[in-house]
C-alpha positions in Angstrom: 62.6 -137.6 178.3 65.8 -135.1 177.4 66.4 -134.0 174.3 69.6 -132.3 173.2 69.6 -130.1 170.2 72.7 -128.6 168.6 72.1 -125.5 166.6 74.4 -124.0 164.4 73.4 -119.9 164.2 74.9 -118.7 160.9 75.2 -114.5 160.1 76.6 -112.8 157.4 79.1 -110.1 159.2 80.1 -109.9 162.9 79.4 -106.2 163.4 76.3 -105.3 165.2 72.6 -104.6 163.2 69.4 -106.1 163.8 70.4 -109.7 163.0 73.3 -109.7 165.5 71.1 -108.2 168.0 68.6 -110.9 167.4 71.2 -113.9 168.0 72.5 -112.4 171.1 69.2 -111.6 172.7 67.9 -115.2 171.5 71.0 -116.7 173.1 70.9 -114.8 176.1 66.9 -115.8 176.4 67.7 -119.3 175.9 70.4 -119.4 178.9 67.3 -117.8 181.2 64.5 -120.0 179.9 65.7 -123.1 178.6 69.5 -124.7 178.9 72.8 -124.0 177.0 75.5 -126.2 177.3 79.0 -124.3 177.7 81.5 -124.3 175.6 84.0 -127.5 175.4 86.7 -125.8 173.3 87.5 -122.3 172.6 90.9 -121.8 170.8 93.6 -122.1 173.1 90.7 -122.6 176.1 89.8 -126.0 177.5 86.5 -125.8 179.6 85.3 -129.2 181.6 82.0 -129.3 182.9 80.5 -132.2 184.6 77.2 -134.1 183.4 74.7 -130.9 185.2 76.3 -128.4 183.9 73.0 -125.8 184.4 73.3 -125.6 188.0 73.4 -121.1 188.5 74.1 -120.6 185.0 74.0 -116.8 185.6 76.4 -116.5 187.8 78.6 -119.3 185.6 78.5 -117.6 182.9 80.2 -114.2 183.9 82.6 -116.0 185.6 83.8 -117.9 182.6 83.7 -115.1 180.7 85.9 -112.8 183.4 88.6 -115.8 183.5 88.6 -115.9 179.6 88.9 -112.3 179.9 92.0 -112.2 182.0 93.4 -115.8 180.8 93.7 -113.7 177.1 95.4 -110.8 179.0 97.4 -113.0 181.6 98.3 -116.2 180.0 99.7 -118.0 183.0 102.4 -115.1 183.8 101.5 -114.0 187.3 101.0 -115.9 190.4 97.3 -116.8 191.8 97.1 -113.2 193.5 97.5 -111.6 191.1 94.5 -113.5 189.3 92.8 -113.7 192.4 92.6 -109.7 192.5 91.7 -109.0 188.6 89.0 -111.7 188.5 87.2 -110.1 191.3 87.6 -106.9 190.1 86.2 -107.9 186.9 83.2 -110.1 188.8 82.6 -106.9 190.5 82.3 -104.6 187.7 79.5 -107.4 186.2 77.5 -106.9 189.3 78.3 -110.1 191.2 79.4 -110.0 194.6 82.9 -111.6 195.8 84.2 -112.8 199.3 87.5 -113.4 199.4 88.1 -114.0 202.9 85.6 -116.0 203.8 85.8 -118.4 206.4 83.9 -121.8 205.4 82.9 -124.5 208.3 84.0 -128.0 207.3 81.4 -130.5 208.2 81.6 -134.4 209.0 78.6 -136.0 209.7 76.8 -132.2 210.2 79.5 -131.3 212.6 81.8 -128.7 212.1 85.2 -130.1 212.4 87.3 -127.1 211.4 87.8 -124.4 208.6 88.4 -123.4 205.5 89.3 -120.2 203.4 88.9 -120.8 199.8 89.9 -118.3 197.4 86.8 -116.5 196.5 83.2 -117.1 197.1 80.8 -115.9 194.3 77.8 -114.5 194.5 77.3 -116.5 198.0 76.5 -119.7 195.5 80.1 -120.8 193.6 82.9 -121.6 195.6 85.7 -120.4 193.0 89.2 -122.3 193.8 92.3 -120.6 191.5 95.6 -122.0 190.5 98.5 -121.0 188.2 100.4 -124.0 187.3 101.3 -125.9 184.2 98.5 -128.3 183.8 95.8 -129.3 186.5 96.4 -132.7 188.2 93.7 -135.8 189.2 95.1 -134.6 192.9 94.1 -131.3 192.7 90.7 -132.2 191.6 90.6 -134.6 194.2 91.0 -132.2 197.1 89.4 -129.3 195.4 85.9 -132.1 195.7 86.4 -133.0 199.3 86.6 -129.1 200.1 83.4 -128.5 197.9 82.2 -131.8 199.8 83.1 -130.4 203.4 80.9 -126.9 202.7 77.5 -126.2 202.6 78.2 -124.9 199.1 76.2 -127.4 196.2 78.2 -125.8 192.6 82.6 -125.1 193.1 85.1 -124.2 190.0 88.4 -125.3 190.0 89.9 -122.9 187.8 93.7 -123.1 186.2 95.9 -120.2 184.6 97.7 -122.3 182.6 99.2 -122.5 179.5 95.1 -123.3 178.6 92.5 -121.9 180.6 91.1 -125.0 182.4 87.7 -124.7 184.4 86.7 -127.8 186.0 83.0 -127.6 187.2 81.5 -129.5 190.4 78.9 -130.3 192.1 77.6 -131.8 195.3 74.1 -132.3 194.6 72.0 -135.8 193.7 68.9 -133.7 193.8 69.8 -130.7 190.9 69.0 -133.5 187.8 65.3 -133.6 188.5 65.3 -129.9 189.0 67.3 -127.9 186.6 65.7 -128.3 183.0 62.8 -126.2 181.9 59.6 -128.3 180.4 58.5 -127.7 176.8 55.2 -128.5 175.3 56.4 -129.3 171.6 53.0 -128.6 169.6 54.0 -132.3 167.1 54.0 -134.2 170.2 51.6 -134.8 173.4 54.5 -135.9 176.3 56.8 -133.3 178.1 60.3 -133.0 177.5 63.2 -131.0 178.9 65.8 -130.1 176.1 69.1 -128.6 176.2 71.4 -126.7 173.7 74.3 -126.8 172.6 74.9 -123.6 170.5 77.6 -122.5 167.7 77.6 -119.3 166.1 79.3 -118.2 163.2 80.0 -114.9 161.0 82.2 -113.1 158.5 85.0 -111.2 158.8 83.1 -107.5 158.3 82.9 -106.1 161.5 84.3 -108.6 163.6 86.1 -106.5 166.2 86.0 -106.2 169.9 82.7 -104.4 169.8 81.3 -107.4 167.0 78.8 -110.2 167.9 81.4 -113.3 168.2 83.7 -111.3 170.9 80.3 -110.4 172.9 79.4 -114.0 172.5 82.9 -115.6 173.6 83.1 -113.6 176.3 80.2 -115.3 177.4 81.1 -119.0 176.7 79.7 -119.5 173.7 81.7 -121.3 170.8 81.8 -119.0 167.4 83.3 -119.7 164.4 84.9 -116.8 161.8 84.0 -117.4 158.3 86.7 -116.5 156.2 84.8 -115.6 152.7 81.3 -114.6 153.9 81.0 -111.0 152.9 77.8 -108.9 152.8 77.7 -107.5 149.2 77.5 -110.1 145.8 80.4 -111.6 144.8 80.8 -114.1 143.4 84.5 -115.1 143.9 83.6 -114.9 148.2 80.8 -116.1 147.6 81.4 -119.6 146.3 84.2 -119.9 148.4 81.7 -119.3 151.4 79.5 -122.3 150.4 82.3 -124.7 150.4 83.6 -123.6 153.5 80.2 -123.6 155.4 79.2 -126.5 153.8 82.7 -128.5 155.7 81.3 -126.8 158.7 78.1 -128.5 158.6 80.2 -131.9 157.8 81.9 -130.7 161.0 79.7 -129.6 163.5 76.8 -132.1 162.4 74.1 -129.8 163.4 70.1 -130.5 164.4 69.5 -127.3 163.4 71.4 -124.7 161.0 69.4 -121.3 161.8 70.1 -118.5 159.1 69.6 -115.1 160.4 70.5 -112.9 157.1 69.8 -112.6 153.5 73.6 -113.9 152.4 73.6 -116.1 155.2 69.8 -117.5 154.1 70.9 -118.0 150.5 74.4 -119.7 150.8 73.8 -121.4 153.9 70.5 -122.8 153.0 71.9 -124.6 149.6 75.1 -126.2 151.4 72.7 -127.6 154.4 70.4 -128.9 151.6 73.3 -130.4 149.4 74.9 -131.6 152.8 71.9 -133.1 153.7 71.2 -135.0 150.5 74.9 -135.9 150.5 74.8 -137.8 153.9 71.2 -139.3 153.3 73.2 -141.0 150.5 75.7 -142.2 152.1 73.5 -144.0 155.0 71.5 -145.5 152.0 74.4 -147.3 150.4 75.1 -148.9 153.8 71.4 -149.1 155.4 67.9 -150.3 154.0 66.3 -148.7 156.5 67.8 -145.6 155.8 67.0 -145.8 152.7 63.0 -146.1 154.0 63.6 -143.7 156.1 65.6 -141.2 154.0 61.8 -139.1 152.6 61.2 -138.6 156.4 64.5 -137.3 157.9 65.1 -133.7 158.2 68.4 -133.2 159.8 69.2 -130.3 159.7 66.3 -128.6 160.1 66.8 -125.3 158.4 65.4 -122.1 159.7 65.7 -118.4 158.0 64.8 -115.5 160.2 64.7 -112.5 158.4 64.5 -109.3 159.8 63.0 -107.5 156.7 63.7 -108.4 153.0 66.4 -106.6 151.4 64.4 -106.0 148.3 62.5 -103.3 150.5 65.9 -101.5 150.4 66.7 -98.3 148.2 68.6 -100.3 145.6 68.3 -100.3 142.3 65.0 -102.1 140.2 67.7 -104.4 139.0 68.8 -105.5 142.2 65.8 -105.5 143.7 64.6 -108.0 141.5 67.3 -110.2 142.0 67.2 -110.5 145.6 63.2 -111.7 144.8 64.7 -114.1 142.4 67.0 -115.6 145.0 64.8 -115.7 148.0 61.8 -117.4 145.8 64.5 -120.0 144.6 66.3 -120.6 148.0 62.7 -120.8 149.6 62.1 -124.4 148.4 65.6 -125.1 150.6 64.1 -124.0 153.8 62.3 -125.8 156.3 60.6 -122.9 157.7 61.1 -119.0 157.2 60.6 -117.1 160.0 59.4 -112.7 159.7 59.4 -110.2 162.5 56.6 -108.3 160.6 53.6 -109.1 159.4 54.1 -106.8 156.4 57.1 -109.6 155.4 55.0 -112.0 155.6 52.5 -110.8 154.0 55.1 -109.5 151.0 56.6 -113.1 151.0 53.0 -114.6 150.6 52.4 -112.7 147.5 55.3 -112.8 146.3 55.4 -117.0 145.9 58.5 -116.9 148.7 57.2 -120.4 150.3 59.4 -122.6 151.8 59.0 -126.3 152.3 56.9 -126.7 155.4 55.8 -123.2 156.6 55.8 -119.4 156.8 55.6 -117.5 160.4 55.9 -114.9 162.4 57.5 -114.2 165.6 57.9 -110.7 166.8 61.1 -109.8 168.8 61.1 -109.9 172.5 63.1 -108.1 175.3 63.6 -108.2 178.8 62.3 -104.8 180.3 63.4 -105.9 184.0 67.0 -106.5 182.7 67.5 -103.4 180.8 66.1 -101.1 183.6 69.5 -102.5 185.4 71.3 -101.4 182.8 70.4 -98.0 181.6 73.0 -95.1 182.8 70.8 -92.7 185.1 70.0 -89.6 182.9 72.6 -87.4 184.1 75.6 -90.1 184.1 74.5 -90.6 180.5 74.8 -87.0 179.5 77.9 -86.6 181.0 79.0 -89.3 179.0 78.1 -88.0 176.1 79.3 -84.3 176.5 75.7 -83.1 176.7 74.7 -80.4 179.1 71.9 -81.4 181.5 70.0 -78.4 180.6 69.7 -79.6 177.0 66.7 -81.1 175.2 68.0 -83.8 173.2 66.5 -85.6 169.8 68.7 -88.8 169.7 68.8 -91.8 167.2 70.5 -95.1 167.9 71.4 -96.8 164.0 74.4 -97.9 161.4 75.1 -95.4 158.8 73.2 -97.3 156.0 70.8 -95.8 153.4 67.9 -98.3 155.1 68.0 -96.1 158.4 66.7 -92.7 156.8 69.4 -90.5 158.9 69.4 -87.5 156.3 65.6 -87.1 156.7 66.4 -86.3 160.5 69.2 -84.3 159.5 66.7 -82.4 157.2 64.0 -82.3 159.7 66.9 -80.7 162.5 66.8 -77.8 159.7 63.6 -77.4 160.1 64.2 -76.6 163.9 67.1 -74.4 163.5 65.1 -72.0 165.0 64.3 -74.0 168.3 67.1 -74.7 171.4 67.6 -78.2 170.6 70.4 -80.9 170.4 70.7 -83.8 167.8 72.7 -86.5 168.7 73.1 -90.0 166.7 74.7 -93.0 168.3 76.4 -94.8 165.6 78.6 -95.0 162.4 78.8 -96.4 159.2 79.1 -95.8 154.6 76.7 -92.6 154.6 79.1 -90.9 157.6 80.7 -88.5 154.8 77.4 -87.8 152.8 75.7 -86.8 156.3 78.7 -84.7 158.0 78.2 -83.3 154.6 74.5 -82.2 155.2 75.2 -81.2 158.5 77.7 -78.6 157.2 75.5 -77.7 154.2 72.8 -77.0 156.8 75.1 -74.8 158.9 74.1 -77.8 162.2 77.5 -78.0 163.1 77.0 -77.2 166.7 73.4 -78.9 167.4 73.8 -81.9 165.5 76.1 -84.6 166.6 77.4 -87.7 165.2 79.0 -89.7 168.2 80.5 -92.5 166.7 79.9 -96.2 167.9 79.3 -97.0 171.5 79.4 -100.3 172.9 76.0 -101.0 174.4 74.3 -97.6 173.0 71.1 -98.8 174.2 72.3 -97.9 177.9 72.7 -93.9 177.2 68.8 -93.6 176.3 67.6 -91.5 178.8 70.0 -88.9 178.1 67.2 -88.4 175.1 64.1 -86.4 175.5 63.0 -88.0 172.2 64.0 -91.2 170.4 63.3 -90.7 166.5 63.4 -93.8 164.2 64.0 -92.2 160.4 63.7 -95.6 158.9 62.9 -96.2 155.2 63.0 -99.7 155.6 62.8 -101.8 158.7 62.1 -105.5 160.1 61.5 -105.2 163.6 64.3 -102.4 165.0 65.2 -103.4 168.4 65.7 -99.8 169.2 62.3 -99.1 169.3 61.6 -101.7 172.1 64.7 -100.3 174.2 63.9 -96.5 174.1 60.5 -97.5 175.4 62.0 -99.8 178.0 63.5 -96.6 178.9 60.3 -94.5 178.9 61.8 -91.9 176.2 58.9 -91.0 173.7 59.2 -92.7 169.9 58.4 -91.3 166.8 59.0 -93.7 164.3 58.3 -94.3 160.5 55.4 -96.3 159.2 57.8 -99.0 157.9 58.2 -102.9 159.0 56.7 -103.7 162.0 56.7 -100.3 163.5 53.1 -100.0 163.0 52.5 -103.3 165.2 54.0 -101.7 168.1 53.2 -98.1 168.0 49.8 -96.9 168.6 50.0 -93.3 167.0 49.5 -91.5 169.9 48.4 -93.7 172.3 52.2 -94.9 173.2 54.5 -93.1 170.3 53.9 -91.3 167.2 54.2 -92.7 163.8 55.1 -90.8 160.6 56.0 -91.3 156.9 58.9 -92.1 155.5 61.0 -89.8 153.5 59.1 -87.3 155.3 61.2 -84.4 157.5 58.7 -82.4 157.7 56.3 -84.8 159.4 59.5 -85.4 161.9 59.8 -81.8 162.7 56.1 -81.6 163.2 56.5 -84.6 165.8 58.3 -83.3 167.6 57.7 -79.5 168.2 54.3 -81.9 169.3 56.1 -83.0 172.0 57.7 -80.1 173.1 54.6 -78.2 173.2 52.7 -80.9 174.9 54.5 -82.2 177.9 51.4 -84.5 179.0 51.8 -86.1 175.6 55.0 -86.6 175.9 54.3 -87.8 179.5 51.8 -90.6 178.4 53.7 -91.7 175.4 56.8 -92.6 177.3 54.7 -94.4 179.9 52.1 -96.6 177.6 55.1 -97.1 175.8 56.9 -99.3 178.3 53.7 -101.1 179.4 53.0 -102.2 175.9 56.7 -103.8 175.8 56.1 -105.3 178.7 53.2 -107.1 178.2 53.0 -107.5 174.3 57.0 -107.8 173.3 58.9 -109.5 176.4 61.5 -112.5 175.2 59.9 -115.1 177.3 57.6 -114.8 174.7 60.1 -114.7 171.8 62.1 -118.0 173.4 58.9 -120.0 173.8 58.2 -119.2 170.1 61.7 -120.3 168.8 61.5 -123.4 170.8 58.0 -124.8 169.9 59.7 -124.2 166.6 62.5 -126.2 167.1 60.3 -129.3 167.9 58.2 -129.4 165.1 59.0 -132.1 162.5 
């Protein structure tokens, strides 16, 4: 049996924190694990994809995000070469390997009866066929299947320039049906089934740039949606306007599954999927009696809140504080299931009376170690990068500006160690930039303490670090953590979410408290001093990510919960 699934994702702002990071990694494990379907519409862009649309979704992907890349740059201004030459310079730069001379044998009845030279070959697996005309025709698509028929190849695109970027997918292959779709145990039932996904993401408007989660996600094919009044501080202007306008998107998209992944987000979202829900439940009852014996029982939507550690564990105010307990006790009772990275959150959110309707979990994040050590810049190219001398030793931080991440205790703690040879550097930006370029100067750290800005992909520069510090005051799960052990860079990290579920003080990283600089500066004249602790950290540290935090892991979690009732 196949089951498709359409999940609406739903986020507060575009630009990139801990939630972000969790619906792109989440997305990115589903397309390796499970199935996606592609995206049928993306403003001006018209995909096509045949019923198996699965068939080397990796290599799919990129390209479909390379032609969108060059469609938005290009339009359908320049002739086929010219296309020909920018989407294989782009493929290239994403790792995949191009061919665009290849010669092709033509079979009939397995003999070769001639040749032919397609445009590009991908990868050695996609035959890639570009045109830059008006509008693609039946004819084209016929001949383009008799090539793709003639090869040995089993997946081709047809892929038109136009004034709409048209990608017509193919395949030659009765056999990939039976093959392609992963098998799910669903713990409510006791029969297999394969499921696929079709996935929607939307956000706000704060932070959605280039570098913000629904440019990362179009670029690879995945259909996002920009919220016009979602805004990440109370108000209530925005926010009413937010319900209504989510709550026409639900009408919209008609979703199985509407999964909230931020405090705003879990608060509006959940009350216009339960009010949406009620709505159409009354509406098949005026026309249906067994709808209306049915309507106690049906759950669609099915609303999930992930939350990567409650904002009421943030500096605010008592008053605020105790507000954002108010709303997530209230809002509770319109969730299916709520969802913690921490076991401290859960625990909170038990005693706290936070209880939603059917249950309260916990599913620690998940990475892949295999595909990160691909991606990491060597640690010389990464120091080069970021104007560090190779001789330095470095004491780097990956985080937003926000009070939550603590970066005046390191600040404080770099003080400490004005003494010692060392270089502070912190990838990232944010509200507290003034307030800490003011601590830096009132410290006299102006020349060992940098504040680089926002990088796109920071997590690849870790090894330029000698030591990753988290400063946290408040935390859920910080993905940062995971990737500077990936990268076999020693952690010290505060005693804060579920920091203290990953890290083993001292057996692979060093845990401290927060609020607490000189504790930090202790740490790490520690590891300084003691290079075969340093050693041992950096390597237990990666094993434990490895076996204990990998996003197979983290998928398989998300889709048993998907299945249950």
């Amino acid at each position: 049996m196949n089951i498709k699934k359409k999940i609406l994702f739903l986020v507060t702002q575009s630009e990139f924190g801990g939630a972000q990071r969790f619906i792109y990694t989440l997305i990115e494990g589903m397309r390796r694990y499970t199935q996606i379907e592609p995206r049928a519409k993306l403003g001006d862009t018209q995909i096509n994809a045949d019923k198996g649309d699965f068939l080397y979704s990796d290599v799919t992907y990129k390209i479909r995000g390379a032609c969108f890349k060059i469609w938005k740059e290009f339009r359908g201004a320049f002739k086929e070469k010219v296309i020909e030459r920018a989407l294989a310079k782009e493929l290239q730069n994403q790792g995949l390997t191009v061919d665009t001379q290849k010669q092709i044998s033509v079979l009939y009845d397995n003999e070769k009866i001639g040749k032919y030279v397609p445009d590009m070959v991908v990868d050695d697996r996609v035959l890639v066929e570009l045109k830059s005309k008006t509008f693609l025709t039946k004819e084209d698509e016929k001949q383009f299947w008799l090539y793709l028929k003639g090869s040995n190849y089993r997946l081709g695109l047809l892929i038109n320039f136009g004034k709409k970027l048209e990608i017509k997918r193919k395949i030659y292959d009765t056999a990939r049906e039976q093959s392609a779709s992963i098998s799910v145990l669903p713990k409510a039932q006791n029969q297999r089934v394969s499921a696929n996904y079709e996935v929607v993401v939307a956000a706000g408007p704060e932070g959605d740039n280039e570098n913000g989660l629904l440019s990362a996600l179009e670029k690879t094919g995945i259909n996002v949606i920009r919220l016009k009044y979602m805004r990440r501080t109370i108000n209530p202007f925005f926010d009413t306007l937010g319900f209504f306008e989510i709550k026409r998107i639900l009408k919209k998209q008609k979703p199985d599954i509407v999964f909230l992944c931020s405090t705003k987000a879990g608060a509006i979202g959940s009350l216009a999927a339960y009010l949406y829900r009620r709505f159409t439940h009354q509406r098949k009852s005026a026309y249906s009696s067994e709808a209306r014996q049915n309507q106690r029982v049906s759950a669609r939507p099915k609303v999930i809140y992930r939350i990567g550690g409650w904002t009421f564990n943030d500096p605010w105010p008592n008053w605020k504080k105790k507000l954002y307990i108010l709303i997530e006790k209230y809002t509770a009772k319109f969730k299916d299931y709520i969802v913690n990275n921490a076991s401290s959150d859960k625990k909170q959110a038990i005693e706290l009376g936070i209880k939603p309707k059917k249950e309260l979990t916990l599913i620690h994040n998940g990475i892949d170690v295999s595909r990160l050590e691909k991606e990491f810049l060597i640690r010389e190219k990464a120091r080069k990068e970021l104007n560090l001398n190779q001789s330095d030793f470095v004491v780097g931080a990956i985080a937003n500006f926000y009070p939550p991440k603590g970066l005046k205790y390191l600040i404080e703690a770099a003080s400490l160690l004005s003494g010692k040879d060392i270089k502070f550097i912190i990838i990232g930006d944010g509200e507290e930039r003034t307030l800490l370029e003011k601590v830096i100067e009132e410290k006299n750290l102006k020349n060992n303490f940098i504040l680089k800005g926002v990088i796109p992909e920071a997590y690849r520069y870790l090894k330029a670090f000698d030591i990753f510090v988290l400063p946290s005051v408040k935390e859920g799960f910080p993905w940062t953590i995971l990737e500077a052990m990936s990268a076999e860079v020693p952690v010290i990290a505060t005693k804060v979410g579920a920091v203290p579920e990953v890290i083993r003080n001292n057996k692979n990283g060093i845990l401290i408290e927060p609020e607490n600089p000189q504790q930090i500066s202790g740490a790490i004249e520690m590891l300084i001093d003691d290079k075969g602790l340093k050693e041992i950290l950096a390597k237990e540290g990666k094993k434990i990510v490895t076996e204990e935090f990998n996003l197979k892991t983290m998928v398989k979690k998300y889709e048993d919960l998907f299945f249950i009732n």
